[in-house]
PDB file of N, CA, C and O in Angstrom:
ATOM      1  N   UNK A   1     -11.549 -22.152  -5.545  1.00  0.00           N
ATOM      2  CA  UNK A   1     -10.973 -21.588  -4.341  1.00  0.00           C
ATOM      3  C   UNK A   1     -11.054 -22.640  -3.239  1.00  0.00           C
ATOM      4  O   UNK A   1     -12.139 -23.062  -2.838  1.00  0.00           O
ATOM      5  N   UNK A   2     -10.092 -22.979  -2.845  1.00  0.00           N
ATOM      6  CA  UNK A   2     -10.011 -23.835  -1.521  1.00  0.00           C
ATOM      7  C   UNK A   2      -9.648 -23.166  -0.246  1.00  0.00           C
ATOM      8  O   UNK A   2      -9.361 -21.973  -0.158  1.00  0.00           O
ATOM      9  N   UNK A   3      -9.680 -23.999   0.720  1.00  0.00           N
ATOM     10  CA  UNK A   3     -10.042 -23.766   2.177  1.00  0.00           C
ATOM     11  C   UNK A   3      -8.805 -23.917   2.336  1.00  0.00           C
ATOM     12  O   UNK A   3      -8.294 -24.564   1.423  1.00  0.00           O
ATOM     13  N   UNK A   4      -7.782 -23.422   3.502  1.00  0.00           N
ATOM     14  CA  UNK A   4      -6.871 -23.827   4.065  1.00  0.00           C
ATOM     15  C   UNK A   4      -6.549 -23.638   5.635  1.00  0.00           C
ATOM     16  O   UNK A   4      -7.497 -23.184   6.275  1.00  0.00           O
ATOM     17  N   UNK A   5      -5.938 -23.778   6.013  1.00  0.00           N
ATOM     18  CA  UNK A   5      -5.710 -23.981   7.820  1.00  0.00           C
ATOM     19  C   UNK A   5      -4.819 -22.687   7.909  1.00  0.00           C
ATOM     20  O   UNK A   5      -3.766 -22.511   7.296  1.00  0.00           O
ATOM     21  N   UNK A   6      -5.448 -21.783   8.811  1.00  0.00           N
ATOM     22  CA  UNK A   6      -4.007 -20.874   9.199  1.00  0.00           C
ATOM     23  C   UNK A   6      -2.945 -21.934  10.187  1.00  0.00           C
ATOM     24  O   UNK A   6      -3.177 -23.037  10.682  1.00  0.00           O
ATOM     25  N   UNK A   7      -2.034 -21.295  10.212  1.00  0.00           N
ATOM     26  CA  UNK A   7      -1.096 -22.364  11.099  1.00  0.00           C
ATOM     27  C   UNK A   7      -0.847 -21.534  12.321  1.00  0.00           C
ATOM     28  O   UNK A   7      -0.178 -21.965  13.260  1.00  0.00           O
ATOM     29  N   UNK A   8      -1.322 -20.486  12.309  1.00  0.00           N
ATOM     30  CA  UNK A   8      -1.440 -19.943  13.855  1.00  0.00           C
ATOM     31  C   UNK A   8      -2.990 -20.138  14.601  1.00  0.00           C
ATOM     32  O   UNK A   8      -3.163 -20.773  15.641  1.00  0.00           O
ATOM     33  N   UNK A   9      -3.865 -19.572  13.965  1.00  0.00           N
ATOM     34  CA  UNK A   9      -4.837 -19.557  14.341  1.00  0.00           C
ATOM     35  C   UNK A   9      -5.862 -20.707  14.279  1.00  0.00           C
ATOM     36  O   UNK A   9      -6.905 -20.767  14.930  1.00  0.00           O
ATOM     37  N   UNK A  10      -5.412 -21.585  13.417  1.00  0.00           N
ATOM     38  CA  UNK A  10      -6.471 -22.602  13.076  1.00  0.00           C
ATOM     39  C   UNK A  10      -7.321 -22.593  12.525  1.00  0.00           C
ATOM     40  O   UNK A  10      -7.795 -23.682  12.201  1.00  0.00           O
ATOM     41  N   UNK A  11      -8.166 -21.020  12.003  1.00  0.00           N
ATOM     42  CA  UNK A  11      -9.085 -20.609  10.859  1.00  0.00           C
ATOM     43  C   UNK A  11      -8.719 -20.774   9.725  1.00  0.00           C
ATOM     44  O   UNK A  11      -7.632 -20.591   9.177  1.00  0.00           O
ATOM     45  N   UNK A  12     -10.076 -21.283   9.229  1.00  0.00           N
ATOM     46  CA  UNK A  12      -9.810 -21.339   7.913  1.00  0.00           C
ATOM     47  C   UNK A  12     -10.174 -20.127   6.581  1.00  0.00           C
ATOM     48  O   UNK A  12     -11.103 -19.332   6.437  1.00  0.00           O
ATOM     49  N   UNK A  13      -8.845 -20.476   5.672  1.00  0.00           N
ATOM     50  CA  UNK A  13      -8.557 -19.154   4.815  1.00  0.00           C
ATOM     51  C   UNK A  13      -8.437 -19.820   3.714  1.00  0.00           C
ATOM     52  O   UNK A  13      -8.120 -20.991   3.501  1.00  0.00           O
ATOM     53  N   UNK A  14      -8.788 -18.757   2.870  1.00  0.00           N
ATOM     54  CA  UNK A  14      -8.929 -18.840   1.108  1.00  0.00           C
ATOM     55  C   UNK A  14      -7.566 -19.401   0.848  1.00  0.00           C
ATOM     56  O   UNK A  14      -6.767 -19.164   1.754  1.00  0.00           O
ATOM     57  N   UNK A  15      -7.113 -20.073  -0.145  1.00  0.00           N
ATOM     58  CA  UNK A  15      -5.617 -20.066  -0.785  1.00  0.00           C
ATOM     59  C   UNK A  15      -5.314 -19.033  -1.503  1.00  0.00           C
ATOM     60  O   UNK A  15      -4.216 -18.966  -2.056  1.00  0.00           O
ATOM     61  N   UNK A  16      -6.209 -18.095  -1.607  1.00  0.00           N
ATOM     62  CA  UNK A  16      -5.686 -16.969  -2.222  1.00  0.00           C
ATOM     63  C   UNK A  16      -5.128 -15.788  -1.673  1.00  0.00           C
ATOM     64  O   UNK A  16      -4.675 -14.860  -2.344  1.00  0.00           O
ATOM     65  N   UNK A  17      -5.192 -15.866   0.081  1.00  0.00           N
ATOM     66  CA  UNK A  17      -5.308 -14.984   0.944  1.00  0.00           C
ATOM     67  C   UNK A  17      -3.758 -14.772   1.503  1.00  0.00           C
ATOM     68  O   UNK A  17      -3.094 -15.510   2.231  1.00  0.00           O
ATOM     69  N   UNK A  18      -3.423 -13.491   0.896  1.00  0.00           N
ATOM     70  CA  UNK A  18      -2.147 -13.186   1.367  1.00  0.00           C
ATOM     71  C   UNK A  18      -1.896 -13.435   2.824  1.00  0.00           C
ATOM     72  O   UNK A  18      -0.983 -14.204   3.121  1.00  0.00           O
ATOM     73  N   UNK A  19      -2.483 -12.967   3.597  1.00  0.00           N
ATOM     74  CA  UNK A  19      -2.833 -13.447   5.138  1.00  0.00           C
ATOM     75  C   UNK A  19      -4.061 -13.503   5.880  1.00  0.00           C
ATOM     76  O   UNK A  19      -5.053 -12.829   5.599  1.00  0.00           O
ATOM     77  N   UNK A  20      -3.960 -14.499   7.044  1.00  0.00           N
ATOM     78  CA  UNK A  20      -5.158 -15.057   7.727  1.00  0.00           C
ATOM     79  C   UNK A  20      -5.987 -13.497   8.115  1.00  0.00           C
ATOM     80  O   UNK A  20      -5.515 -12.445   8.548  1.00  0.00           O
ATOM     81  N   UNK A  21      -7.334 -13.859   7.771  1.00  0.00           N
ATOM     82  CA  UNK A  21      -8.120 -12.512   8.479  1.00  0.00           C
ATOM     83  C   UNK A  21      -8.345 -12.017   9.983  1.00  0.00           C
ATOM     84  O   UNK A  21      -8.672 -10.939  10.480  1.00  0.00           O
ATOM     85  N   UNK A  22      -7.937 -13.634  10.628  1.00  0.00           N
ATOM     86  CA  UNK A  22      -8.128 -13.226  12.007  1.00  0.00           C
ATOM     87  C   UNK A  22      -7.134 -12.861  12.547  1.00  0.00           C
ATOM     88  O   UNK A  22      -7.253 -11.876  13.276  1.00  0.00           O
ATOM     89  N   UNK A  23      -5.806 -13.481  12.413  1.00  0.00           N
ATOM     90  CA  UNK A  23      -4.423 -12.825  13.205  1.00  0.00           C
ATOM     91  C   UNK A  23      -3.933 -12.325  12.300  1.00  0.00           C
ATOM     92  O   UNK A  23      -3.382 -11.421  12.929  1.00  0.00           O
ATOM     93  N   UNK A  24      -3.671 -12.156  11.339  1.00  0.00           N
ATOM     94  CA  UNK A  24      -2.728 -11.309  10.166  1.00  0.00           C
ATOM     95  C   UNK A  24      -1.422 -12.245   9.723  1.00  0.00           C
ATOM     96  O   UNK A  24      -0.309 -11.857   9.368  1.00  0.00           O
ATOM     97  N   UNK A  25      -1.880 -13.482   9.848  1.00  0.00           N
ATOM     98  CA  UNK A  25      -0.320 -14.251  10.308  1.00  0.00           C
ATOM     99  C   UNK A  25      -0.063 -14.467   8.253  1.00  0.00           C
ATOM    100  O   UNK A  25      -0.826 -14.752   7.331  1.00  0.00           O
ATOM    101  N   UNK A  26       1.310 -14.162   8.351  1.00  0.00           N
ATOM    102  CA  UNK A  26       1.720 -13.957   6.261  1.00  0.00           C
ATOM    103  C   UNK A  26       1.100 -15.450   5.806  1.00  0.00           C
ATOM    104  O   UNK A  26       1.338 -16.351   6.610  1.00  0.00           O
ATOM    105  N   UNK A  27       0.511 -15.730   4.889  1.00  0.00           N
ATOM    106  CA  UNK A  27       0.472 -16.821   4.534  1.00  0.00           C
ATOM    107  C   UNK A  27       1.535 -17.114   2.744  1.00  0.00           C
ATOM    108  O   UNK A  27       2.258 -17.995   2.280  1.00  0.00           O
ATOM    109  N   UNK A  28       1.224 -16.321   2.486  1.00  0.00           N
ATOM    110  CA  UNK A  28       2.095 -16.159   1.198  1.00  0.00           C
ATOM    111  C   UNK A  28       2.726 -14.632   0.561  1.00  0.00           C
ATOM    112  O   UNK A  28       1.923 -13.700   0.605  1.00  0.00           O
ATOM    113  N   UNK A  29       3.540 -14.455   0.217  1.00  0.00           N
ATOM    114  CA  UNK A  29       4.271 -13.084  -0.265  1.00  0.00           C
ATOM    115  C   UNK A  29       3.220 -12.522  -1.342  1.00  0.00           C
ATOM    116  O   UNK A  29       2.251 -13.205  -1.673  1.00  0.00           O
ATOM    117  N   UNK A  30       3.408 -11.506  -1.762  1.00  0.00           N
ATOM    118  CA  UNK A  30       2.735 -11.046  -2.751  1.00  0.00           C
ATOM    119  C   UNK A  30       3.446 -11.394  -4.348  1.00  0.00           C
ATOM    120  O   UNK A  30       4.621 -11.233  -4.677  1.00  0.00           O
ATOM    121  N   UNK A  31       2.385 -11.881  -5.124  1.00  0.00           N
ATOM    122  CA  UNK A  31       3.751 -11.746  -6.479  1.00  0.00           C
ATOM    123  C   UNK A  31       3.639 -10.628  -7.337  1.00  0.00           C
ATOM    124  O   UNK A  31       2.578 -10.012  -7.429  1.00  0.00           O
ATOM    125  N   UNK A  32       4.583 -10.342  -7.928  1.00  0.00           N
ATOM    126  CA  UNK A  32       4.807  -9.223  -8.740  1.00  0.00           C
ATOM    127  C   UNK A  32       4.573  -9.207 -10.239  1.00  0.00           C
ATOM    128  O   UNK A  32       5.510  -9.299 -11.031  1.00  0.00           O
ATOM    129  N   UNK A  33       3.285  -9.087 -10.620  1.00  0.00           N
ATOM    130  CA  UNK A  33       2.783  -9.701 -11.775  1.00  0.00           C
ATOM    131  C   UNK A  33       2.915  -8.723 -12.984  1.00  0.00           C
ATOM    132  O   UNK A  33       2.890  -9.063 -14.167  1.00  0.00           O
ATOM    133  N   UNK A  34       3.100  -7.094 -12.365  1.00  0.00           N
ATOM    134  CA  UNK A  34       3.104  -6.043 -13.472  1.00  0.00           C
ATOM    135  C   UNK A  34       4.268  -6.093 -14.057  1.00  0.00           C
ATOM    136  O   UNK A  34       5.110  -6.856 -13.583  1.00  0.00           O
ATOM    137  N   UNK A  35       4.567  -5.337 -15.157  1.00  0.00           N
ATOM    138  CA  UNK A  35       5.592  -5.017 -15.879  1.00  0.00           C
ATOM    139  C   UNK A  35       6.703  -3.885 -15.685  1.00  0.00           C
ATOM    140  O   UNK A  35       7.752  -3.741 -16.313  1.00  0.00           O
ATOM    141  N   UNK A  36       6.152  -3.081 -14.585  1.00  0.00           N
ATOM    142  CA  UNK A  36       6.169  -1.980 -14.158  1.00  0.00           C
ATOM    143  C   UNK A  36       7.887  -2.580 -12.951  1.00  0.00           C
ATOM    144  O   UNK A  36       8.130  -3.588 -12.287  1.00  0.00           O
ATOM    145  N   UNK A  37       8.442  -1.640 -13.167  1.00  0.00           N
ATOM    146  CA  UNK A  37       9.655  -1.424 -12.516  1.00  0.00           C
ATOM    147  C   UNK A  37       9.455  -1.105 -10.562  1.00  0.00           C
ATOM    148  O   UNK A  37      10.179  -1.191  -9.570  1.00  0.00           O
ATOM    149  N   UNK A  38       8.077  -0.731 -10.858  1.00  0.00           N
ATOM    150  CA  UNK A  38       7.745  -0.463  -9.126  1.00  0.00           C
ATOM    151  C   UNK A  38       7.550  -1.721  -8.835  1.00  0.00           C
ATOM    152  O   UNK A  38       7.404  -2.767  -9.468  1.00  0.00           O
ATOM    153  N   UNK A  39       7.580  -1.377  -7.681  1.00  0.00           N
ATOM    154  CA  UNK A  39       6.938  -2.807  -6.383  1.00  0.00           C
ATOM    155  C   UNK A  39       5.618  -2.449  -6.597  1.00  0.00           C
ATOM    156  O   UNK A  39       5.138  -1.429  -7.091  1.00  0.00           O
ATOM    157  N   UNK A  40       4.866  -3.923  -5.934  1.00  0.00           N
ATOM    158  CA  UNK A  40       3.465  -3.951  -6.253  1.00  0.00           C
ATOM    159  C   UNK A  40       3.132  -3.149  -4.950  1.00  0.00           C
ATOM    160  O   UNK A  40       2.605  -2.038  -4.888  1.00  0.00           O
ATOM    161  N   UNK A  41       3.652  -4.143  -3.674  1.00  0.00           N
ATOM    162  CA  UNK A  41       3.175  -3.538  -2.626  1.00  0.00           C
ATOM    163  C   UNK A  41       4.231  -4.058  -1.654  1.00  0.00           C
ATOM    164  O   UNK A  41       4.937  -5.062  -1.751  1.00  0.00           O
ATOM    165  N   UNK A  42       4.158  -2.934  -0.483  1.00  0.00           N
ATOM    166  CA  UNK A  42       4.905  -2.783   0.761  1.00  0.00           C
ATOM    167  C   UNK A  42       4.029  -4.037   1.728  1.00  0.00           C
ATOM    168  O   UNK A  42       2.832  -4.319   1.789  1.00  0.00           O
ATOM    169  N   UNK A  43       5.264  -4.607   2.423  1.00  0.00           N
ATOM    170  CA  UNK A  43       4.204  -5.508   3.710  1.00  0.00           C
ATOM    171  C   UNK A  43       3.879  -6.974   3.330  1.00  0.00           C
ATOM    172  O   UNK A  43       3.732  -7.229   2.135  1.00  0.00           O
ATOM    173  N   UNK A  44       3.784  -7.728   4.036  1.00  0.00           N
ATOM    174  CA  UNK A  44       3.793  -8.594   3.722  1.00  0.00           C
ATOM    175  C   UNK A  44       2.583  -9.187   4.432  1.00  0.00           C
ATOM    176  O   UNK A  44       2.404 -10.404   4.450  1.00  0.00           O
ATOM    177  N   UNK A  45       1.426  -7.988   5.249  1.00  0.00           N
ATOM    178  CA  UNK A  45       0.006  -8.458   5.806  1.00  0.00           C
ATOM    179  C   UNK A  45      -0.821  -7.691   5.185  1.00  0.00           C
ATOM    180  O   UNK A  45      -0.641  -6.474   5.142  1.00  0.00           O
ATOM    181  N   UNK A  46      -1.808  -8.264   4.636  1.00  0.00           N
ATOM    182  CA  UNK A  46      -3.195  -7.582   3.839  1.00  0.00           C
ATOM    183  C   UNK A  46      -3.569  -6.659   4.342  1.00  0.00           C
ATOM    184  O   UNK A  46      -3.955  -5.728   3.636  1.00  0.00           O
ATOM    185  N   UNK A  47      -3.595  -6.572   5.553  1.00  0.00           N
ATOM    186  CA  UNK A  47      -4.076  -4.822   6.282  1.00  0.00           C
ATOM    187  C   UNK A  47      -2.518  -3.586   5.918  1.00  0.00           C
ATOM    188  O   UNK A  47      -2.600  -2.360   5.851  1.00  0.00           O
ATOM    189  N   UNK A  48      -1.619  -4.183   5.795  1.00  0.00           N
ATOM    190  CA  UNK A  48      -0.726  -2.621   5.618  1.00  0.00           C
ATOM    191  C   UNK A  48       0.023  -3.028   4.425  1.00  0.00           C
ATOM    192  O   UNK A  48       1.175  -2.605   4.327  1.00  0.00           O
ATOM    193  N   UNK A  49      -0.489  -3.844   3.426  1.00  0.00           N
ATOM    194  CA  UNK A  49      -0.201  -3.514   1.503  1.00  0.00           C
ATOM    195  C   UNK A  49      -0.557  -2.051   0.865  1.00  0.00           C
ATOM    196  O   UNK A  49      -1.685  -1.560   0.838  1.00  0.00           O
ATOM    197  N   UNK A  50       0.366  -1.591   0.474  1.00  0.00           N
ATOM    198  CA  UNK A  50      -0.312  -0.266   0.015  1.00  0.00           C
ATOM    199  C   UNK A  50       1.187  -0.557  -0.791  1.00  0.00           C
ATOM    200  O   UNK A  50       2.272  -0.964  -0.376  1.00  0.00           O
ATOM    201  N   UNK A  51       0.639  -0.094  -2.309  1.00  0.00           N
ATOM    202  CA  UNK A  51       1.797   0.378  -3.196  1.00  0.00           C
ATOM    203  C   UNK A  51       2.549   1.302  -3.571  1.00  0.00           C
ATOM    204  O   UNK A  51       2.052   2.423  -3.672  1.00  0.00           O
ATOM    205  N   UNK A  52       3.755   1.132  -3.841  1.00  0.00           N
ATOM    206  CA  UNK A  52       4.714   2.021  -3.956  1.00  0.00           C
ATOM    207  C   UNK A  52       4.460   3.280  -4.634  1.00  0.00           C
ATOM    208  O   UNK A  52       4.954   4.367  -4.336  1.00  0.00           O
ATOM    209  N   UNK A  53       3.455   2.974  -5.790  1.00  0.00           N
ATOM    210  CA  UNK A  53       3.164   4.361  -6.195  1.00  0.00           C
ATOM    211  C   UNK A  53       2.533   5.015  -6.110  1.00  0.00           C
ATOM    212  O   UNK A  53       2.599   6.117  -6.654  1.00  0.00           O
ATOM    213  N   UNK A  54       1.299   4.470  -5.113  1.00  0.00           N
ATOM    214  CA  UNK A  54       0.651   5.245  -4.109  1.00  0.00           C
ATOM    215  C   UNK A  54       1.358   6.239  -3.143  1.00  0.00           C
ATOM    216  O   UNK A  54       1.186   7.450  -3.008  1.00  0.00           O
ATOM    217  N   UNK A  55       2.144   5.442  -2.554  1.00  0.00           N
ATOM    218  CA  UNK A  55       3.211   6.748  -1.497  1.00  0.00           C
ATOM    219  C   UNK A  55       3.781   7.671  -2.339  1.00  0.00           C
ATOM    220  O   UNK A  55       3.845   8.855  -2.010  1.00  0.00           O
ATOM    221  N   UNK A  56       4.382   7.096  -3.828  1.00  0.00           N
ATOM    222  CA  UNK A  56       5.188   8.026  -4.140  1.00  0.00           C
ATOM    223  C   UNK A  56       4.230   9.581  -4.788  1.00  0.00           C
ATOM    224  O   UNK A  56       4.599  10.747  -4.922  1.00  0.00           O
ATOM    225  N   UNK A  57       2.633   8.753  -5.123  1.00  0.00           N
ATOM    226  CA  UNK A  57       1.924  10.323  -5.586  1.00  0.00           C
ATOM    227  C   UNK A  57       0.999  10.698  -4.427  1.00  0.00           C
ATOM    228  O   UNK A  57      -0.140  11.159  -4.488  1.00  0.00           O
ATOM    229  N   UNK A  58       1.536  10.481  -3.654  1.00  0.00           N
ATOM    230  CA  UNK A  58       0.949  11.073  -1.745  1.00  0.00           C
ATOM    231  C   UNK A  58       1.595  12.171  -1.743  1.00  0.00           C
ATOM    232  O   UNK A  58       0.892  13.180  -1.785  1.00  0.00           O
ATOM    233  N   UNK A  59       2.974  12.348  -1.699  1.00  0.00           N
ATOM    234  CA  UNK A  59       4.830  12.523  -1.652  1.00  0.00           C
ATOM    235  C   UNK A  59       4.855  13.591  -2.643  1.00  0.00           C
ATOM    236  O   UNK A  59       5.458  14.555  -2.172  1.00  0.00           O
ATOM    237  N   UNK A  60       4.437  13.805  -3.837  1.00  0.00           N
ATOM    238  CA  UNK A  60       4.589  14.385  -5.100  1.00  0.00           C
ATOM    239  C   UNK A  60       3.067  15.309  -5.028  1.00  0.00           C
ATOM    240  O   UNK A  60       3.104  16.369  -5.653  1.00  0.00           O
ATOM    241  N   UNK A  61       2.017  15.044  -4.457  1.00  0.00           N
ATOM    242  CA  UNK A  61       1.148  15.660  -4.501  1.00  0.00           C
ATOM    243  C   UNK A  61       0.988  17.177  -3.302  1.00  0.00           C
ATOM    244  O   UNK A  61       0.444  18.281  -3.343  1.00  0.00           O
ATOM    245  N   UNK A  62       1.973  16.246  -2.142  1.00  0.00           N
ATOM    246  CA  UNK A  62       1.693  17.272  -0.859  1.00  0.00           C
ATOM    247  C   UNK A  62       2.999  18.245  -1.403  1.00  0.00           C
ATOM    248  O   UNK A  62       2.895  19.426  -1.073  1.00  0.00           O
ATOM    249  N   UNK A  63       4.200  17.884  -2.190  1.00  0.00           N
ATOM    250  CA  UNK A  63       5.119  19.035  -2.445  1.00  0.00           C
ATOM    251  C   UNK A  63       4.542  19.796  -3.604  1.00  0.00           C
ATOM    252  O   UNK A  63       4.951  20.911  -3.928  1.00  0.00           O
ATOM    253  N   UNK A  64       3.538  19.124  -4.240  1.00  0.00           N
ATOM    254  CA  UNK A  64       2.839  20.406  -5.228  1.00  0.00           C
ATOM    255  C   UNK A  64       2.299  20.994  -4.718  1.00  0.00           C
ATOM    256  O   UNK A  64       2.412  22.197  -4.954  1.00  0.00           O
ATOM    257  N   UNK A  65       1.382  20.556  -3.712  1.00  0.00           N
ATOM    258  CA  UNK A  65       0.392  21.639  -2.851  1.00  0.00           C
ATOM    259  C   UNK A  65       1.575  23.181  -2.228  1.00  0.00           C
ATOM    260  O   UNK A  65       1.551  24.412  -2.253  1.00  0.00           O
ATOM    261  N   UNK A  66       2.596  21.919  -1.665  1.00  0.00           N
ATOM    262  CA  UNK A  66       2.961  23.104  -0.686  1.00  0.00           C
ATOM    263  C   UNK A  66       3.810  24.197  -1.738  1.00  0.00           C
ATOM    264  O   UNK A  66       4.023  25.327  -1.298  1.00  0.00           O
ATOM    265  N   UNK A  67       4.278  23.852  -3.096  1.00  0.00           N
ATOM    266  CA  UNK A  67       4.557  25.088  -4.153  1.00  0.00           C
ATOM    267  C   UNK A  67       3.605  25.765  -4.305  1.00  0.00           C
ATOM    268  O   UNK A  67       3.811  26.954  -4.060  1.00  0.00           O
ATOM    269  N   UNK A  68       2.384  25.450  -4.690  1.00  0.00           N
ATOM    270  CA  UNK A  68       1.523  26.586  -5.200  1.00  0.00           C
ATOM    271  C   UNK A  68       0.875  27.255  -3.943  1.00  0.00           C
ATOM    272  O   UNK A  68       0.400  28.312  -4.361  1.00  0.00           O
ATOM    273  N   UNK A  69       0.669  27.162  -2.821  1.00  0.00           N
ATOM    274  CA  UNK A  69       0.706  27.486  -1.647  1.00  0.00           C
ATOM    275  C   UNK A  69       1.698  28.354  -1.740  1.00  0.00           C
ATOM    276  O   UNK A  69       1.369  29.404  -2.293  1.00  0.00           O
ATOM    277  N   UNK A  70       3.189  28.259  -1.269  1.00  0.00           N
ATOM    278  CA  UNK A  70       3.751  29.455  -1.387  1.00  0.00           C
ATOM    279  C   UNK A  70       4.013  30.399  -2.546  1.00  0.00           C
ATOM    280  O   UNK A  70       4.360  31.572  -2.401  1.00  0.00           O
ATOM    281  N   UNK A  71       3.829  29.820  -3.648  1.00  0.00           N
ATOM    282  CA  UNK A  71       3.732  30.903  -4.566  1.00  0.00           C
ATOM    283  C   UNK A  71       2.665  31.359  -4.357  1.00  0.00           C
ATOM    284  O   UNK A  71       2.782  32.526  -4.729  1.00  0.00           O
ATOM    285  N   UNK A  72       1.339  31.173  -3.882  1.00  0.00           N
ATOM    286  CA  UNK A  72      -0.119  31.980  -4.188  1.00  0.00           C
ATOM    287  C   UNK A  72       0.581  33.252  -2.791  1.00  0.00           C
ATOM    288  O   UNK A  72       0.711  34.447  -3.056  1.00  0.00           O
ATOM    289  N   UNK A  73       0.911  32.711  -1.513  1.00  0.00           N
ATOM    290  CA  UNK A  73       1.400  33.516  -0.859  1.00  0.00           C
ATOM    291  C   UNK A  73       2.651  34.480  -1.273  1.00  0.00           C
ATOM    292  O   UNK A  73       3.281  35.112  -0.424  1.00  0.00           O
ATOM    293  N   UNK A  74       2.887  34.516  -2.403  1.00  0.00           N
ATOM    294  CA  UNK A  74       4.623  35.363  -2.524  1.00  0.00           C
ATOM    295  C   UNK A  74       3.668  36.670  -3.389  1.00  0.00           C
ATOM    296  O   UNK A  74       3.851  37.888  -3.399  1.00  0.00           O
ATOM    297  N   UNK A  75       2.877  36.032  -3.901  1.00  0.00           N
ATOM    298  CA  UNK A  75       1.985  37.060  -5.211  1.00  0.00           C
ATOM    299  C   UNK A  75       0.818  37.781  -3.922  1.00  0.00           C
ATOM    300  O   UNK A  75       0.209  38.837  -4.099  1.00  0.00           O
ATOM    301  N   UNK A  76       0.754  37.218  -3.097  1.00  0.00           N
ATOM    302  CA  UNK A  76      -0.288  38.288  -2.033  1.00  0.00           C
ATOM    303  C   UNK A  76       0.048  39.533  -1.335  1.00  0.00           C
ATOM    304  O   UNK A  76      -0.456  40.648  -1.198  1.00  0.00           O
ATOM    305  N   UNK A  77       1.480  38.677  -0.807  1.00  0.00           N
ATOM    306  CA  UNK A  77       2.634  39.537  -0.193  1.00  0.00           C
ATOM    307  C   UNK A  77       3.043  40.510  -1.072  1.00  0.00           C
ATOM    308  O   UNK A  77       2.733  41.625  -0.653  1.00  0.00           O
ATOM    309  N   UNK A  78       3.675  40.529  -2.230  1.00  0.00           N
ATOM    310  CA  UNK A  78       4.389  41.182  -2.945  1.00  0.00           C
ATOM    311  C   UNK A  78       2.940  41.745  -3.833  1.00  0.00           C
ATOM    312  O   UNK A  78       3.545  42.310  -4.744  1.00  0.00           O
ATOM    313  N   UNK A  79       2.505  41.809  -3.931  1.00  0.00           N
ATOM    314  CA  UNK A  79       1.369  42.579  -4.976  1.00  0.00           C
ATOM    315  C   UNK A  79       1.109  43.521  -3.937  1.00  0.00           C
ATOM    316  O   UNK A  79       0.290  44.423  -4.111  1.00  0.00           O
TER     317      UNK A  79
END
């Protein structure tokens, strides 16, 4: 692991470091190493990477909630 220069900040950062820790400034893209048809990750700064299929079972989890939610309510009502 080597040292490198941010070019904004002047701190020094890993070469492995998607971006500098002190300003967030991009130092390199993310690569896409899976096999998988999704994106790895959204963003192009280490603080707001979060992957695609994370949102998508955020998304899929809160519309299951909110089905069995109203079905538990249709069977309260109607019983």
């Amino acid at each position: 692991m080597a040292l490198l220069s941010c070019p904004e900040c002047e701190t020094n950062v890993s070469d492995k470091a998607f971006a500098c820790p002190s300003c967030d400034y991009p130092l390199r893209a993310p690569q896409n190493k899976s096999a998988s048809s999704w994106p790895d990750v959204t963003g192009q700064v280490a603080i707001t990477c979060i992957s695609a299929r994370a949102i998508a079972q955020v998304i899929v989890g809160i519309v299951l909630f909110a089905g069995f939610f109203a079905l538990m309510a249709a069977i309260v009502i109607y019983s």
